[in-house]
C-alpha positions as CSV (number, residue, x, y, z in Angstrom):
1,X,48.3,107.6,169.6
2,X,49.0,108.7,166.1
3,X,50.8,106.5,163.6
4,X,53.5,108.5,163.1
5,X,54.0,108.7,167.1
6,X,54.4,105.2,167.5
7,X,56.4,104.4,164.1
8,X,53.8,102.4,162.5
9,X,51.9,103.3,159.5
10,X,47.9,102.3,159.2
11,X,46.1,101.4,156.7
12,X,43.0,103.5,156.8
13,X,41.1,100.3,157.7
14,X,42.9,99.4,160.5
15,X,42.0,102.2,162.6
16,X,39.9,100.4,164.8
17,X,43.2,98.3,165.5
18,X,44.8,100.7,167.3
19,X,42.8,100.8,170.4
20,X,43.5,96.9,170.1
21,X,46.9,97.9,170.3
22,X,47.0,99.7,173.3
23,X,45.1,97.3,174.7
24,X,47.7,95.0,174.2
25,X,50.7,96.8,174.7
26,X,49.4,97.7,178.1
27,X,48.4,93.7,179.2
28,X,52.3,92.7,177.9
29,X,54.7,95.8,178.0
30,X,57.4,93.0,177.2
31,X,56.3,92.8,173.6
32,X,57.7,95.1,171.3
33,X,55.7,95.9,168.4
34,X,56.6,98.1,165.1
35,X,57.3,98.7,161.4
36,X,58.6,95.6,159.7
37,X,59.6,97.8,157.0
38,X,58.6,96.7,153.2
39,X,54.6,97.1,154.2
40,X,54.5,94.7,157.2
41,X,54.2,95.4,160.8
42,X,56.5,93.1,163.3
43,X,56.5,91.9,166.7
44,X,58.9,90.7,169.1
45,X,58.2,88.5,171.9
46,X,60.9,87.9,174.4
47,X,60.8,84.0,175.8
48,X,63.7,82.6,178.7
49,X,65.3,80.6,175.5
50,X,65.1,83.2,172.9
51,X,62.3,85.2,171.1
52,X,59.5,85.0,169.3
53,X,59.4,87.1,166.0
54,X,56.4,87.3,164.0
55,X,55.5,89.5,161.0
56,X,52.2,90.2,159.2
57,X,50.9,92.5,156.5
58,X,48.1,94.2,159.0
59,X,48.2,95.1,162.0
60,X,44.8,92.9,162.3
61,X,46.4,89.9,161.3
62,X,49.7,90.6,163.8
63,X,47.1,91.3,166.8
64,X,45.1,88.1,166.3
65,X,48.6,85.5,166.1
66,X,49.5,87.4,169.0
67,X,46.1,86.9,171.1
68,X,47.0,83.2,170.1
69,X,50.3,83.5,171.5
70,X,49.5,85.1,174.1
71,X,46.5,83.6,175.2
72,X,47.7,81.6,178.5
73,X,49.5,85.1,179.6
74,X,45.4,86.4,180.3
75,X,45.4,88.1,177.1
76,X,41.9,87.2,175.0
77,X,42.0,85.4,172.3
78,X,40.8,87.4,168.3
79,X,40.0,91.1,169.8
């Protein structure tokens, strides 16, 4: 998946994070994640009472607060 396919940018650093990515859009389809806009990546996480949002400035940094929030749903923890 290219960075310009899925609407996120990458730092050249974070390259190893998108594998971690897929991995994780593919355990919880129900999360969206994308460009924040202003340099920050964003996720979405629908709950019965509302959603989740949470925004980081790497896509490392999204990935492991969502492994914590995610954790009971069988996702690992960190990546």
């Amino acid at each position: 998946m290219s960075g310009i396919r899925s609407g996120l940018r990458f730092l050249p650093d974070e390259l190893d994070q998108v594998i971690r990515l897929a991995r994780f859009r593919a355990a919880h389809p129900d999360v969206i994640v994308g460009d924040g806009g202003f340099g920050t990546v964003q996720a979405r996480i629908p709950k019965p009472d509302g959603e989740i949002v949470i925004t980081r400035y790497t896509l490392r940094e999204l990935l492991d607060k969502l492994g914590e929030l995610t954790a009971g749903d069988g996702e690992e923890k960190g990546g």
